[in-house]
N, C-alpha and C positions, 0 to 999 in steps of 0.2 A: 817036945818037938825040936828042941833047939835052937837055934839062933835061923831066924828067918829068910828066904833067900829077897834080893832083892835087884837080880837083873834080869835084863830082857828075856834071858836063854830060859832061863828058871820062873817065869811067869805062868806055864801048864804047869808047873806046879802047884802053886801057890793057887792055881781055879780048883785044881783038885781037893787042895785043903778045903776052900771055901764050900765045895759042894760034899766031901764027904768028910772030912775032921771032923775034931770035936769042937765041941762049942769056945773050948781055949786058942783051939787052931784055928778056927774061921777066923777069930778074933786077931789075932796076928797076922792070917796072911792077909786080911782086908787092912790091916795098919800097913804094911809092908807094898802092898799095891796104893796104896793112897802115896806111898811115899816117891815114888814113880812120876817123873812126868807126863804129857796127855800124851807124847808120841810115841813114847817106848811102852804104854798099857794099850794104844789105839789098834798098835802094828800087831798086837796078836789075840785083840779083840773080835779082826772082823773075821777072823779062821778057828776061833775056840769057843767055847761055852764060858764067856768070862760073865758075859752081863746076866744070864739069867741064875746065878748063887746070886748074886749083888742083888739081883730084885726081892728075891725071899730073902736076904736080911734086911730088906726095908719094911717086908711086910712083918716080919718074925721072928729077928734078929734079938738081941739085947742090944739096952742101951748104947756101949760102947760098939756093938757091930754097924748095928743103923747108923752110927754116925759116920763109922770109918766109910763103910761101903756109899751112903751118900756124897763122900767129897766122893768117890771113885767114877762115880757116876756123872758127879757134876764136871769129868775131868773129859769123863767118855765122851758127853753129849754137846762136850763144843765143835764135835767133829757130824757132818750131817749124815754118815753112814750108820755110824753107831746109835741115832737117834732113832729110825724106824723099829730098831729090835726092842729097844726099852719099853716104847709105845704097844708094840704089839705084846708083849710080855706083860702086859697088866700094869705098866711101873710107873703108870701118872695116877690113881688113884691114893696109890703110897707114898708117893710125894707129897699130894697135897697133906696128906694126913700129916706129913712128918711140919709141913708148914702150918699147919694150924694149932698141931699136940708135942712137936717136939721139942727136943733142948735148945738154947739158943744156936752149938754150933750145928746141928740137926736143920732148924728153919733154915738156916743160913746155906747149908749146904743143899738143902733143899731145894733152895727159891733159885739158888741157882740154875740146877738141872733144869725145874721147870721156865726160867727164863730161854736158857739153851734151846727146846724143845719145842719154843714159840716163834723160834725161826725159820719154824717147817710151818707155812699158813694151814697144810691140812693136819695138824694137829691143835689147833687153837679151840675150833668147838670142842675135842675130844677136853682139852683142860678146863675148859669154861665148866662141862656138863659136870666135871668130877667135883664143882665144888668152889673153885679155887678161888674167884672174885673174894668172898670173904673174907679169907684168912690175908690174901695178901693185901687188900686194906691196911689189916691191922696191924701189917708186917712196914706200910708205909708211914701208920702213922706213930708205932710202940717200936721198934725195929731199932737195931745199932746201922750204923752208916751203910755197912757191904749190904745188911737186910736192905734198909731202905730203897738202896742202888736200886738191886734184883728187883724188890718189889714193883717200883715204880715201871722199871723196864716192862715186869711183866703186864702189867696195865696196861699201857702203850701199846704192847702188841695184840693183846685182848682188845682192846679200843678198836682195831680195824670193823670189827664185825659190829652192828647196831642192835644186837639185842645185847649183847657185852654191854656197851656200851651207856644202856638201860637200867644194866644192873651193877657195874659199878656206880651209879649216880643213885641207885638204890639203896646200895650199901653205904654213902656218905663218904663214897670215895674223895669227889670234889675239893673237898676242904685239908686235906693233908695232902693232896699235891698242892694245891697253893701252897699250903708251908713251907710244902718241903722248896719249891723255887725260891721261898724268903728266905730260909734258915738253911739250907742244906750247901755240903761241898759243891766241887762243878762235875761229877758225875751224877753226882743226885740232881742236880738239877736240869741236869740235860735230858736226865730219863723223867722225871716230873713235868716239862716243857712239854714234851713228847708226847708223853697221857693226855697233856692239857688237850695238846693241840687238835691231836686224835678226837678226842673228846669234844672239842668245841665244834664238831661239824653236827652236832645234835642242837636245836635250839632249845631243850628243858638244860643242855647242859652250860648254855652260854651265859642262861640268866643266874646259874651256879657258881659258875665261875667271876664272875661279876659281884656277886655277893657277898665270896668270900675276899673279896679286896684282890683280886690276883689282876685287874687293872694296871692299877700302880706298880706292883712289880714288873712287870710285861714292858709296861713303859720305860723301867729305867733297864730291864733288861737286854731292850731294843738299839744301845748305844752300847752293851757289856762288850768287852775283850773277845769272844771267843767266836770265831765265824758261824758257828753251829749254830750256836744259841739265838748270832743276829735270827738266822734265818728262821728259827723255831722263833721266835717272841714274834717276830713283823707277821711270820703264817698266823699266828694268835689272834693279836691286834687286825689281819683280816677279819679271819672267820665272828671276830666276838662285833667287829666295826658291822656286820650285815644286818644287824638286830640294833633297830632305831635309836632304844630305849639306853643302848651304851655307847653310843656316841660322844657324848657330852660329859659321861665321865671320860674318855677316852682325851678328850681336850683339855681335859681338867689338871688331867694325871700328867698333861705334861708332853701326849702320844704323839703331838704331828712333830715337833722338830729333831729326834731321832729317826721319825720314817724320812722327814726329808734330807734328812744327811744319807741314810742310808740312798736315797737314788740317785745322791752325788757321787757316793765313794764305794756301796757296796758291791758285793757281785750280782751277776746274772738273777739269781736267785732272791736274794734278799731286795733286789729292786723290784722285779715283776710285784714280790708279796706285800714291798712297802706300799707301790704308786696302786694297787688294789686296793689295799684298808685305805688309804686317800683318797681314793674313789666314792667310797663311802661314805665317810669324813665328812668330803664338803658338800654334803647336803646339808648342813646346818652351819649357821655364822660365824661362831665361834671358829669353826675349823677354815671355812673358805680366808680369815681374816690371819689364823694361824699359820698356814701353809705361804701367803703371801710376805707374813713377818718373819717367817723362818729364811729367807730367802728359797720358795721353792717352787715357784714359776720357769724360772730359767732350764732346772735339771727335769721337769714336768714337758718342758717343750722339747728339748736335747732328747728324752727318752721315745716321744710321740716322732722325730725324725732317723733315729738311728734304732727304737729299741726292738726287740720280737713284733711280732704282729700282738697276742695277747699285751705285750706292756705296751703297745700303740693305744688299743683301745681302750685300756683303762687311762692312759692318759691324757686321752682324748673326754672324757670323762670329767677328767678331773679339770681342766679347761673348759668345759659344757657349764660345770656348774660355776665356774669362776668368772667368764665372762655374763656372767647375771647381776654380781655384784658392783660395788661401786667403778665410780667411773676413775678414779684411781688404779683402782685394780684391773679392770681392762686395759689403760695405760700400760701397766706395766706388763702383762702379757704382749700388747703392741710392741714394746722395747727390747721384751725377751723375744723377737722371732716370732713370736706365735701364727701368724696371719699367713705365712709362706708355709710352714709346717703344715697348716690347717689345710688351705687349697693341696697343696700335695695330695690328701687326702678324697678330697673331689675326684684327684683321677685312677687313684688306683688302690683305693678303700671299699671294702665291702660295705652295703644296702645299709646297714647300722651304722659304719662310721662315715658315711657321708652322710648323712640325715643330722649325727651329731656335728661335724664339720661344719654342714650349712648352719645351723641354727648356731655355731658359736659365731659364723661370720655374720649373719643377721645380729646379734646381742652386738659386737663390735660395732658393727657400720650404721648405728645408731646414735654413736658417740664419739666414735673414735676418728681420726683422720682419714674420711672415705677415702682422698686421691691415692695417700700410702694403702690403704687396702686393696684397692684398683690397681695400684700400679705392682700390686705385689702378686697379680694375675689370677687375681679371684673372678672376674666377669666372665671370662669365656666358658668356665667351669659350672660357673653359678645357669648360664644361658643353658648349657647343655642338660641342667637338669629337670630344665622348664619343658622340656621335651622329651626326655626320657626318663628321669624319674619318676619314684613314686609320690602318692599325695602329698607325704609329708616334707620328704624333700625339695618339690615343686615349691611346696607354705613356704617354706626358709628360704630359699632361695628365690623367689618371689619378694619377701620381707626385707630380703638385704638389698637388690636391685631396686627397689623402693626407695631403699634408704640412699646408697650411694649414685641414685639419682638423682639426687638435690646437688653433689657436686658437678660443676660443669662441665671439667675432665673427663669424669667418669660418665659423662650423658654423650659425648662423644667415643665413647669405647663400648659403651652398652648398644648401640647402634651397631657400629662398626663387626661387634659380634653376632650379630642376628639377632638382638634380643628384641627390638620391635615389633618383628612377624611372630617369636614366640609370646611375647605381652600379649598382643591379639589375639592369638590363638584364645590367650589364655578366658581372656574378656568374654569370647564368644561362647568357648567348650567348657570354663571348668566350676569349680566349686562357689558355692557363691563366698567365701573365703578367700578365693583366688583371683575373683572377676573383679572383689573390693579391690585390694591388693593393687591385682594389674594395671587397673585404670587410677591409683595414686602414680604409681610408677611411670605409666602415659602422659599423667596431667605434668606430672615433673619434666618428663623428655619434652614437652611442646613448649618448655620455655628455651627452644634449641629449633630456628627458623628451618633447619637441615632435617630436623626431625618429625616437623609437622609433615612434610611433602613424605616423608619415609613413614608414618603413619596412615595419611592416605593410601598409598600404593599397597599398602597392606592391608585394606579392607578396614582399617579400624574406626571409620564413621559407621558403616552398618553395626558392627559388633557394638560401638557406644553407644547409640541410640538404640540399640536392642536392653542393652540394659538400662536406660532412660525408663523406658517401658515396663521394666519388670520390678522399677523401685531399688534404690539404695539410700544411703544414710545421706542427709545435706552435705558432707565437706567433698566425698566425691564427687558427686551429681554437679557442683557449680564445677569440678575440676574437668570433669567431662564438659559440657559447654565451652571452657574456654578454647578447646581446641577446636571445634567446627567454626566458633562465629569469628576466629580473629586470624581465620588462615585464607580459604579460598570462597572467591561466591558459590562455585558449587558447591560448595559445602550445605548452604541455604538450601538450596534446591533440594538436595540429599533430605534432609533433615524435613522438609516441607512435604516429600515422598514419603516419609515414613511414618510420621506422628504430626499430628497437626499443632495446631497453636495451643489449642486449647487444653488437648493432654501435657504440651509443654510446661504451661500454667499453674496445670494442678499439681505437677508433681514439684513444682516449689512454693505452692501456697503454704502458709500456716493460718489456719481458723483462729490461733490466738494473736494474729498479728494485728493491729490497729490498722484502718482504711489509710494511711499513707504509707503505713510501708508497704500493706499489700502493693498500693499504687507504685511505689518505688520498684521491687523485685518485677510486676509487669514492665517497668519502664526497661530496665536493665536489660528481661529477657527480650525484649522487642527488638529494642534497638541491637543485640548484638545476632540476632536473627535475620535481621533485614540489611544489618552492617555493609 
């Protein structure tokens, strides 16, 4: 044949050898197109019959042609035109084969192509059906470094689909991508991350990965150098933080103060993923107690007033379960901002995150400095939802107006916002959850002379002495009382219209009480009846 050609002009040659030469020619001019790079073989690929001789020597080549013509292929198939013809030409079956039976540079070249060809999604079942999960396993976990890469790549992108995904964890894929993110370069590990990650949205595959120790590396991978990686380890530490059970290694391994750095310093991305698996997190102590020693309340709050909608809610979240914990710890959420963030959300958060909003501000206004929570304009929000919300936000927000009723300030502000006719309201119409609630919240406002007369005009004798009638727990029922008999004589009258003495009587008897207390609580109740 002679010395080979090897430029651009001379390429319809060189197909021509490949498809009719001899077996010495194919054999050359597939060295001679390997030696080419991917532009100058692409540019007269998609106008010649180059790739189908290339496919018949993968199926039926000799050793040395399979080999040349798979780098030629793996050259072709980074370009997305030239992938459709490979595919229709039969040329993923003969790939895998070369991945599973070939020489080392053969898999190698192989796993290439088939990586290339995973970037077209509608070719990913056609590589799945031919076989390939297997071989490239063993390509991730027996494989030289470029094998490994390829391989894992191709996982990764097989992983989008869930029966893939079934059967890589089948095949015991799991455990050599853990390794490979312990032991491998940073391309290998970035295409191993990847699998993972893919992977972790299956929960048989979460408790796999968990198994094989790939926690800990996750963990420290979550502080690693490379932007990528943050953001594939923190997606990990999600998905695997959704499953209870790995939680607590997750704490263990060291996981919350790398996510909380990342939602100080990282980007867009790697925050949403961190303050998510945080979300998680702190449903258990170790983490709520972790995130607050990391310093990571402050960037928790900063992210719930400036970040996406999505990282609002998660860290709102992560606030929900914080402020359940110690009363330190709600401090210091107070310190950080929290309580102005939170009301924000009162007025312009969705059904969900107000429900969480009130019920962080209810946990707060139980311990925390109610006047600073009041004056950080939590009442008028909280009021409004006494009336338009739904049940549960009504409870919260109900629970906190209870609470920040004990301060004097805010017994004046809770008035001032209409919340007395909504209290009432609530006494008369709502749950009996709500009616407890409302009438602690009443009994506190009536230690406020402004408030009794602003409770009257609101109908709230009838509503209180309906619930008299209908039975509550002792600490209400005496709190109810004290506001008809120590405000106005019609009050008495009121009260003598609607229930007589004698049901007043019974509903504060106790049968186990001794003949002088009995006698005592009749003394009490009379005299502030007749008052």
């Amino acid at each position: 044949m002679g010395q080979c050609h090897s430029t651009e002009a001379d390429i319809p040659a060189l197909v021509s050898l490949l498809s009719r030469g001899s077996s010495s020619d194919k054999k050359r001019a597939a060295v001679a197109l390997a030696k080419l790079d991917v532009d100058q073989v692409t540019a007269v690929a998609a106008t010649s019959s180059l790739i189908p001789p290339l496919v018949e020597l993968i199926r039926g080549g000799t050793k040395a042609q399979k080999t040349k013509a798979a780098l030629v292929l793996s050259k072709l198939s980074t370009k997305n035109e030239t992938r459709s013809v490979i595919v229709e030409l039969g040329g993923v079956p003969a790939l895998v084969d070369l991945v599973r039976r070939g020489s080392g540079a053969q898999k190698e070249h192989a796993v290439s192509t088939v990586f290339n060809l995973c970037m077209n999604t509608n070719y990913r079942g056609i590589i799945a059906a031919a076989g390939a999960v297997t071989p490239t396993v063993a390509l991730v976990r027996d494989g030289n470094s470029v094998q490994r890469e390829k391989a894992a790549g191709v996982l990764a992108l097989l992983a989008t689909n869930s029966d893939n995904r079934v059967a890589i964890t089948a095949a015991n894929g799991i455990y050599p991508l853990v390794q490979l993110i312990q032991t491998g370069n940073v391309p290998e590990r970035v295409n191993a991350m990847s699998a993972l990650w893919t992977l972790s949205t299956n929960d048989a595959c979460k408790a796999v990965i968990a198994a094989a120790g790939g926690i800990p590396s996750l963990a420290k991978l979550a502080c690693d150098v490379g932007e990528y990686q943050k953001e594939v380890a923190a997606g990990l530490l999600w998905n695997l933080s959704m499953a209870p059970e790995n939680r607590e290694a997750i704490a263990e391994a060291g996981g919350v103060p790398p996510l909380v750095e990342l939602l100080r310093s990282g980007n867009a991305v790697q925050k949403m993923r961190a303050v998510g698996a945080l979300a998680n997190l702190v449903t258990i102590p170790e983490c709520q107690i972790g995130v607050a020693a990391a310093g990571g309340i402050a960037p928790v709050v900063n992210l719930l007033q400036y970040g996406t909608v999505p990282q609002k809610e998660c860290a709102l979240t992560v606030l929900l379960h914080l402020s359940e914990c110690s009363r330190k710890i709600q401090a210091g959420m107070v310190a950080a901002g929290a309580v102005p963030a939170v009301v924000a959300i009162l007025y312009c958060g969705s059904d969900v995150m107000k429900q969480d909003a009130s019920r962080v501000l209810a946990n707060l206004s139980s311990s925390q400095d109610k006047s600073a929570i009041a004056g950080a304009g939590s009442i008028s929000p909280l009021v409004a939802l006494l009336w338009d919300g739904n049940s549960t936000e009504k409870l919260n927000a109900t629970i906190a107006l209870a609470n920040l009723s004990m301060d004097p300030a805010s017994r004046a502000m809770i008035a001032a916002a209409g919340g007395i006719r909504a209290l009432v309201m609530l006494v008369r119409d709502g749950s009996d959850d709500l009616k407890e609630r409302a009438a602690v919240a009443l009994f506190n406002l009536t230690l406020s002379q402004e408030n009794k007369i602003m409770i009257v005009a609101a109908g709230g004798i009838h509503a209180l002495v309906a619930l008299l009638q209908n039975g509550m727990e002792p600490r209400p029922r005496k709190g109810i009382l004290r506001l008809p008999c120590r405000t106005y004589r019609s009050m008495t009258d009121i009260l003598h219209t609607v229930v007589t003495v004698t049901t007043l009587a019974q509903k504060f008897r106790r049968l186990d009480d001794p003949p002088h207390r009995k006698a005592d609580r009749q003394q009490v109740l009379f005299g502030h009846v007749t008052q």
